[in-house]
DRENDO-1510 file (C-alpha; in Angstrom, 1 decimal, always signed):
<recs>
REC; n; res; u; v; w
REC; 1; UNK; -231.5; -124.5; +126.2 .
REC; 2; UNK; -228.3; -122.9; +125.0 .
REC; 3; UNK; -226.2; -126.3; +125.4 .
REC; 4; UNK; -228.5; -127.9; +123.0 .
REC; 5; UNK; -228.1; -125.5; +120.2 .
REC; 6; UNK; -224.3; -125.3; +121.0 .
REC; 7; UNK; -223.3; -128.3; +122.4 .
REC; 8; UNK; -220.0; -127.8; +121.4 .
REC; 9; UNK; -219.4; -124.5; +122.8 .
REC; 10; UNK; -218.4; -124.0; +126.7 .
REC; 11; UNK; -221.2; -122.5; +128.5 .
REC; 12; UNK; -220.1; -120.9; +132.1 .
REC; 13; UNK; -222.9; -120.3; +134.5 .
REC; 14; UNK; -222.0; -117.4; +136.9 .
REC; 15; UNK; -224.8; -116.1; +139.7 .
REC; 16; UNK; -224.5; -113.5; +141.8 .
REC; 17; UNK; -224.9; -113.2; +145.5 .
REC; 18; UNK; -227.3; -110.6; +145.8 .
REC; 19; UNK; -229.7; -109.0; +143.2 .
REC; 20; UNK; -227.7; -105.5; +144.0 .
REC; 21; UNK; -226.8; -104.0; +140.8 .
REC; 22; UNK; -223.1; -104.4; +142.3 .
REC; 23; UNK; -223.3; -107.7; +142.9 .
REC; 24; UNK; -224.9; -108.2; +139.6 .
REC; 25; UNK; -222.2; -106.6; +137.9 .
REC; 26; UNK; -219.5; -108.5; +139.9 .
REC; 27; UNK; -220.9; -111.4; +138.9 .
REC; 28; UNK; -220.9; -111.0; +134.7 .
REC; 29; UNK; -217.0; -109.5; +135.8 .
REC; 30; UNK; -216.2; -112.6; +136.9 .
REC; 31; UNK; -218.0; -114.2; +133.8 .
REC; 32; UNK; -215.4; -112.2; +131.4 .
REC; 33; UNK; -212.4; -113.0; +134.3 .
REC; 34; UNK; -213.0; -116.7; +133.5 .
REC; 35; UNK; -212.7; -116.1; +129.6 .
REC; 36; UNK; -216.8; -115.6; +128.6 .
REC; 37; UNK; -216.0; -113.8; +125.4 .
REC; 38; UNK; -220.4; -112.7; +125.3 .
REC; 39; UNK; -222.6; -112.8; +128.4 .
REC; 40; UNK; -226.2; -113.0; +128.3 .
REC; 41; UNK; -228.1; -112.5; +131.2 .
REC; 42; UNK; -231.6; -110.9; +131.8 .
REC; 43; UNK; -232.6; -109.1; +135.3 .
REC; 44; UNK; -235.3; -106.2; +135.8 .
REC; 45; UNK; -235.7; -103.3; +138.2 .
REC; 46; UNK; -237.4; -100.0; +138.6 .
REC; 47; UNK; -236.5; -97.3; +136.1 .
REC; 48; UNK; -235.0; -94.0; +136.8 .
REC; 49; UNK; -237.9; -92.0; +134.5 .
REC; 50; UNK; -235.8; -88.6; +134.8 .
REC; 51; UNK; -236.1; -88.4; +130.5 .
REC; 52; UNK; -239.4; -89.3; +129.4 .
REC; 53; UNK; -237.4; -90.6; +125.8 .
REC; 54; UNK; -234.1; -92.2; +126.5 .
REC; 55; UNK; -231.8; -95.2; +126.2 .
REC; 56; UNK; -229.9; -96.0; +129.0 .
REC; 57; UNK; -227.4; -99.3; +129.1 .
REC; 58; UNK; -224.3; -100.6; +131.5 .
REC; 59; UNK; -221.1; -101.2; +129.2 .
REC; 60; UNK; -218.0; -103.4; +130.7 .
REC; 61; UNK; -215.0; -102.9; +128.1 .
REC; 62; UNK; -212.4; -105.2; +128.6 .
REC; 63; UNK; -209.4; -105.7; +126.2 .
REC; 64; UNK; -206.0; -107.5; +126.2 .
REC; 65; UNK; -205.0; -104.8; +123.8 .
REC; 66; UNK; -202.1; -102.4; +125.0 .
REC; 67; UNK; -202.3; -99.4; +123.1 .
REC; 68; UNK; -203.3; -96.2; +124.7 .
REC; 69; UNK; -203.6; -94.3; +121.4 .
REC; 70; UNK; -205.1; -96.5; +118.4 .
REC; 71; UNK; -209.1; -97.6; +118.6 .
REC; 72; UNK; -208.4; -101.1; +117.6 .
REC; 73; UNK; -211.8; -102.3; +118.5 .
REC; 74; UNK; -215.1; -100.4; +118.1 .
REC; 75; UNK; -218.5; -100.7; +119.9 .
REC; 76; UNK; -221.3; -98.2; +118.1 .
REC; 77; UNK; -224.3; -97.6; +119.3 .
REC; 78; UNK; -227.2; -96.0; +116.5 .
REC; 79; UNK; -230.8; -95.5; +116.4 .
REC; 80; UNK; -232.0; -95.5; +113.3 .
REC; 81; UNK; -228.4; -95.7; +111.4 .
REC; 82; UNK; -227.8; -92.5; +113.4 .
REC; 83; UNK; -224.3; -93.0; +115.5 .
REC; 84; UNK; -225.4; -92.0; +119.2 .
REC; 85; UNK; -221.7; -92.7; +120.8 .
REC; 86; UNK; -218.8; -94.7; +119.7 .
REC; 87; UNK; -216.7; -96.8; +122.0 .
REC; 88; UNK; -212.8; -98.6; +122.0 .
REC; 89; UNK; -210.4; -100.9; +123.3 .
REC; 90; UNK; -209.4; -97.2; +124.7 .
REC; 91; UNK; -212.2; -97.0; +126.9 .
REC; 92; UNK; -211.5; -100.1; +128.9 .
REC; 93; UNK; -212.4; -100.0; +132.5 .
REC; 94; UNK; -213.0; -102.0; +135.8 .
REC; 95; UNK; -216.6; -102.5; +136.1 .
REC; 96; UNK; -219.8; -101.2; +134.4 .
REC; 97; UNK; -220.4; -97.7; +134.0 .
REC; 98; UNK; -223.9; -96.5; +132.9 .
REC; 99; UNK; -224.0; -94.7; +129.5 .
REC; 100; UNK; -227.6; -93.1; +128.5 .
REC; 101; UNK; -228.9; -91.0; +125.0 .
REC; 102; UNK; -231.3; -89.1; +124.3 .
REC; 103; UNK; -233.8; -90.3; +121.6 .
REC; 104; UNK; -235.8; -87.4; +122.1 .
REC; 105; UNK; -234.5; -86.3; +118.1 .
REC; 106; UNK; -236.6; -89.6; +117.2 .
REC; 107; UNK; -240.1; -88.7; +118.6 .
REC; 108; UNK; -243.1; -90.2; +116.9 .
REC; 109; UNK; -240.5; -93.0; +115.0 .
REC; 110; UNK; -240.2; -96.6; +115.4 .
REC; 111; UNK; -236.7; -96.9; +116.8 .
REC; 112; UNK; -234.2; -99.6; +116.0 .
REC; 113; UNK; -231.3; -99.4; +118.5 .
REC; 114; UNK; -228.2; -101.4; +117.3 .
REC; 115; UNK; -225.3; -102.2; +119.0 .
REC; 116; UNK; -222.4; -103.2; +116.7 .
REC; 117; UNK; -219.1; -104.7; +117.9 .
REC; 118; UNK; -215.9; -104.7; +115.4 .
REC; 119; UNK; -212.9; -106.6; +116.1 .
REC; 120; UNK; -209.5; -106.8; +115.2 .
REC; 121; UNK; -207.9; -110.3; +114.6 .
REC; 122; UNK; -205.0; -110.0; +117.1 .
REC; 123; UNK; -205.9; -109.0; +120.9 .
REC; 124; UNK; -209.4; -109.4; +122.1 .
REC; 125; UNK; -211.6; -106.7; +123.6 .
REC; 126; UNK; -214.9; -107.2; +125.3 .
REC; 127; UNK; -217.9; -105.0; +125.0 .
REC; 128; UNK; -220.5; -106.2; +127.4 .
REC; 129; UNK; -223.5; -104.4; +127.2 .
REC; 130; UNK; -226.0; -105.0; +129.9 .
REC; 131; UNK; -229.7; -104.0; +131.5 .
REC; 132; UNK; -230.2; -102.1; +128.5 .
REC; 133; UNK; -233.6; -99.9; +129.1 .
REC; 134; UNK; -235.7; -97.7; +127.1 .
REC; 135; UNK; -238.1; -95.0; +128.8 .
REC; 136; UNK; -240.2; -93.5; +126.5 .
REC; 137; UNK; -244.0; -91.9; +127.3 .
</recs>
């Protein structure tokens, strides 16, 4: 139980109405509208299968930064220690949007996927990664 390991910390419980993925994603939205600065949550559903070897996750980037020309806040994504795609505060959007890689350059390898967040100490930005999914066969 996360209040018992944290019981300091403020904990906000947001459900959805529906187990649509857009009612899903509404849902953790509304998490990050009501000043969740990480969101855990855990749902399932059938995979897509189209490439046999890929990674395929939702990102929500939100960010109190102004800029629209300095990367203030970094999300990278690697397999391996190899960068697959690099995010910002730049790439800030309303609502998920579904990013995939091929891992097809990593056949026949044990895979660790990281994603790393790097922050700034002045505006926050969220990176909230979410149904992350590997297909491989």
């Amino acid at each position: 139980m996360v209040s018992a390991t944290c019981p300091l910390c403020r904990i906000i419980l947001v459900e959805a109405n529906s187990p649509t993925m857009q009612d899903l994603g509404t849902a953790v939205n509304s998490a990050v509208s009501l000043g969740a600065k990480y969101v855990s949550n855990s749902y399932g559903g059938p995979e897509d299968g189209s490439d046999p070897t890929s990674d395929a996750s939702f990102l929500h980037i939100d960010t109190a930064e102004t800029t629209t020309t300095t990367q203030f806040d970094k999300l990278t994504v690697t397999a391996n220690g190899t960068a697959l795609a690099t995010f910002s505060n730049l790439n800030h959007a309303t609502g998920y949007q579904q990013h995939s890689y091929s891992l097809n350059g990593f056949a026949g390898q044990t895979v660790t996927l990281k994603f790393t967040g790097t922050e700034d100490s002045s505006l926050q930005t969220s990176f909230v990664v979410d149904d992350t999914a590997v297909n491989a066969s």
